[in-house]
Kinemage of the C-alpha trace (Angstrom):
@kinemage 1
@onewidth
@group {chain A} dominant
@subgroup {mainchain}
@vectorlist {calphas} color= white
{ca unk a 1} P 97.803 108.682 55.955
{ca unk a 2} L 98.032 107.167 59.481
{ca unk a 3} L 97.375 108.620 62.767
{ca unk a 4} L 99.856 107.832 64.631
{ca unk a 5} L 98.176 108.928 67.937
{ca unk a 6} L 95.261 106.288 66.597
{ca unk a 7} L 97.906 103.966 66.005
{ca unk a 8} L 99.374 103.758 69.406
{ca unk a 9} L 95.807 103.910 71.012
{ca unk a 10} L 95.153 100.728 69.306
{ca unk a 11} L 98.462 99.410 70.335
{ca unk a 12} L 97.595 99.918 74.443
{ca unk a 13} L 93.966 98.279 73.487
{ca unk a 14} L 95.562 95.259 72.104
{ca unk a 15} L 96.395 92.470 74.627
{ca unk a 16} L 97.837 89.169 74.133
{ca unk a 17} L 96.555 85.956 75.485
{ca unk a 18} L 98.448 82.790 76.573
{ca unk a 19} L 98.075 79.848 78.537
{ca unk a 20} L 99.673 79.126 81.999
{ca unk a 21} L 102.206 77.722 80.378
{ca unk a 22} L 102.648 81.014 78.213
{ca unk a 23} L 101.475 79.577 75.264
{ca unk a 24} L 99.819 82.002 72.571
{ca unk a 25} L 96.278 81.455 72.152
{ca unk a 26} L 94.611 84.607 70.922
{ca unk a 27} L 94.389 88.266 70.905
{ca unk a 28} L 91.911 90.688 72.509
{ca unk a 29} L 90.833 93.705 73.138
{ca unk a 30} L 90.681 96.565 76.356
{ca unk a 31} L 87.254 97.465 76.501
{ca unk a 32} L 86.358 100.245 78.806
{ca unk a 33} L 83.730 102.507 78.789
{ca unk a 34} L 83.413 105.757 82.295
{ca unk a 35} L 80.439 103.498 83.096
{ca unk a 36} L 82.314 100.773 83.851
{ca unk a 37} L 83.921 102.355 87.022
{ca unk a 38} L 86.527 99.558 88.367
{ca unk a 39} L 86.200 96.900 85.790
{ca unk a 40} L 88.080 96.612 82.226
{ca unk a 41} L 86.619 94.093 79.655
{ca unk a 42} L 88.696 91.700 77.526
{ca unk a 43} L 86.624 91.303 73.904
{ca unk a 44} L 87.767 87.988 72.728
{ca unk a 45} L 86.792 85.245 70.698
{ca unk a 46} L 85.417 82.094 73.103
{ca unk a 47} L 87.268 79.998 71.493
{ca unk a 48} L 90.676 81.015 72.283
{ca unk a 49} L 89.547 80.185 75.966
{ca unk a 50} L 88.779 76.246 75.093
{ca unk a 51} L 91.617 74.065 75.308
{ca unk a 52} L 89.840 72.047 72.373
{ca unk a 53} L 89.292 75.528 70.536
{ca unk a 54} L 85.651 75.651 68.711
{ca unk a 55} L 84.621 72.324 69.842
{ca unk a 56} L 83.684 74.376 73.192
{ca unk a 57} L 84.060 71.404 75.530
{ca unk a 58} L 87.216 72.076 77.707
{ca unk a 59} L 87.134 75.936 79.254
{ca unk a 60} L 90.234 76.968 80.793
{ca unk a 61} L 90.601 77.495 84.099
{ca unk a 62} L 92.822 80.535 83.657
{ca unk a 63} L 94.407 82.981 81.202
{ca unk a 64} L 97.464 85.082 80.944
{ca unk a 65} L 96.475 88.629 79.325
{ca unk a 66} L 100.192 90.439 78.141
{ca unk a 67} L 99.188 94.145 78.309
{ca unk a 68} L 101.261 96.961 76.842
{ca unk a 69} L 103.364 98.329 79.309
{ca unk a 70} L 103.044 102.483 79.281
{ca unk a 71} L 105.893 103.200 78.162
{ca unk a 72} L 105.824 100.424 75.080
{ca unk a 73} L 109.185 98.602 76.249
{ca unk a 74} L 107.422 95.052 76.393
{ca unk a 75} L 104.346 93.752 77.915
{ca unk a 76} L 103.447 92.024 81.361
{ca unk a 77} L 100.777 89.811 82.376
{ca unk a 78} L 97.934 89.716 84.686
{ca unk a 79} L 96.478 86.156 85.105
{ca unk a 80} L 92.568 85.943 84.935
{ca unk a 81} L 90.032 83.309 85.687
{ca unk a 82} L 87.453 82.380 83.058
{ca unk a 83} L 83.645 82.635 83.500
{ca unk a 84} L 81.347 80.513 81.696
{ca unk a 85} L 78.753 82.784 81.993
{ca unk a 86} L 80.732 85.377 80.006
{ca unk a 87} L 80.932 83.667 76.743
{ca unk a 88} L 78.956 81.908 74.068
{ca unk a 89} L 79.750 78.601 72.783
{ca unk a 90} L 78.798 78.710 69.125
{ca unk a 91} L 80.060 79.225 66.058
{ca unk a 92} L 78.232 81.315 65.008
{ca unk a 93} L 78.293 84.092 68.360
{ca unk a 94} L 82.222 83.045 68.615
{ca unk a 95} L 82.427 85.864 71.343
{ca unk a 96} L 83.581 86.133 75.087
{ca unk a 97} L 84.290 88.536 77.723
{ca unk a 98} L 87.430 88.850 80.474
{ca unk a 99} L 87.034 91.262 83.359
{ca unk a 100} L 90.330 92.563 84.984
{ca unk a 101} L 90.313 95.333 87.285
{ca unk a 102} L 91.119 98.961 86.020
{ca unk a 103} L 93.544 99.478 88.573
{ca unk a 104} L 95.713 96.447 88.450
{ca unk a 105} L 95.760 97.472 84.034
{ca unk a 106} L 96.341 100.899 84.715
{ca unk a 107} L 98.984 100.356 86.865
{ca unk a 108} L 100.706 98.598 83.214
{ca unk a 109} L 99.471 100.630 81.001
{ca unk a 110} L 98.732 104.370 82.469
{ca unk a 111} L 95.454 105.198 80.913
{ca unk a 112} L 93.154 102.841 79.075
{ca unk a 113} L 91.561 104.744 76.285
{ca unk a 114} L 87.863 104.371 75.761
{ca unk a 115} L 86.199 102.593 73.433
{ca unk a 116} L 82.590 102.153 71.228
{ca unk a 117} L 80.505 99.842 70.844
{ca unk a 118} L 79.529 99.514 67.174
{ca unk a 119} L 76.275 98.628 67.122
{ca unk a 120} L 75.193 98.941 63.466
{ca unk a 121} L 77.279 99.063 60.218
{ca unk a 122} L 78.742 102.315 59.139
{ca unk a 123} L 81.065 103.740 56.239
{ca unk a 124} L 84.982 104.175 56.786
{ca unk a 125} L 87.505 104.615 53.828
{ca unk a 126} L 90.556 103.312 56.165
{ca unk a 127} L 90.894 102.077 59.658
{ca unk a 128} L 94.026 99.829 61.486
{ca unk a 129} L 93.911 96.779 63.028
{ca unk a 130} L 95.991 94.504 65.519
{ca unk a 131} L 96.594 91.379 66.737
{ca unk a 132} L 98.789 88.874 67.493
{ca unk a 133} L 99.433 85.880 64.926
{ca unk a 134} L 100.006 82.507 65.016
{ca unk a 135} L 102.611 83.073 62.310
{ca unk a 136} L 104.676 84.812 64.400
{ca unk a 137} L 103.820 82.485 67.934
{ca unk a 138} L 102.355 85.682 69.150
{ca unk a 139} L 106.103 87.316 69.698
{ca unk a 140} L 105.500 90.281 67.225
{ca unk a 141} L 102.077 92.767 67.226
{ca unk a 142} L 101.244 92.591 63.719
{ca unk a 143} L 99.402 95.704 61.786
{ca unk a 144} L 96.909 95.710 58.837
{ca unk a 145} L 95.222 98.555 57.158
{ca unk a 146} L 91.708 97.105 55.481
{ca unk a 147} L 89.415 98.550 52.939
């Protein structure tokens, strides 16, 4: 059985990214922690801020990040500049970070929920996850339930 409450937590933590030119790249994740104070982390993959995708050559100047409006009638964007010194450029650590201010997402999205860190492998029997899919050019949030 889902929880819905989970389910809609998940929802607000899920943010789309685009291009200038709004078009999809990528999906992320609001990453906040009460330690953070002003600052709200995008958890992305570095890739999805290359214009020549793994190949890491080209950064971005900029991204669009949709974010889930409070009430969940649609999304609106905040435009962020990238930061080379905020992602990796391998492979292998496919990983980079966004930083938007808490007040401009709040101001969206009413209150970010928190979020852990896993740092070492655990056991779950279910758990729901989102993102936005090529498949659907990033118009529709898709859901998936893995084992």
């Amino acid at each position: 059985m889902v929880d819905t409450s989970l389910d809609k937590k998940i929802s607000k933590a899920t943010v789309r990214l685009k291009t200038s030119d709004n078009v999809y790249i990528g999906t992320g994740i609001l990453y906040f922690q009460d330690n953070f104070i002003d600052k709200i982390y995008v958890l992305t993959a570095s890739h999805c801020l290359f214009e020549d995708g793994d190949k890491f050559q080209n950064l971005r100047n900029d991204i669009v990040i949709d974010i889930l409006k409070s009430d969940f009638s649609g999304y609106e964007a905040i435009k962020v500049k990238t930061n080379d010194k905020l992602l990796f450029t391998s492979e292998k650590k496919d990983v980079a970070l966004l930083v938007l201010e808490k007040k401009d997402v709040e101001k969206i999205s009413g209150t970010v929920p928190l979020m852990s860190c896993v740092k070492e492998r655990g056991n779950s029997n279910n758990f729901i996850t989102k993102g936005f899919p090529k498949a659907t050019f990033g118009e529709e949030i898709a859901v998936f339930y893995p084992t």
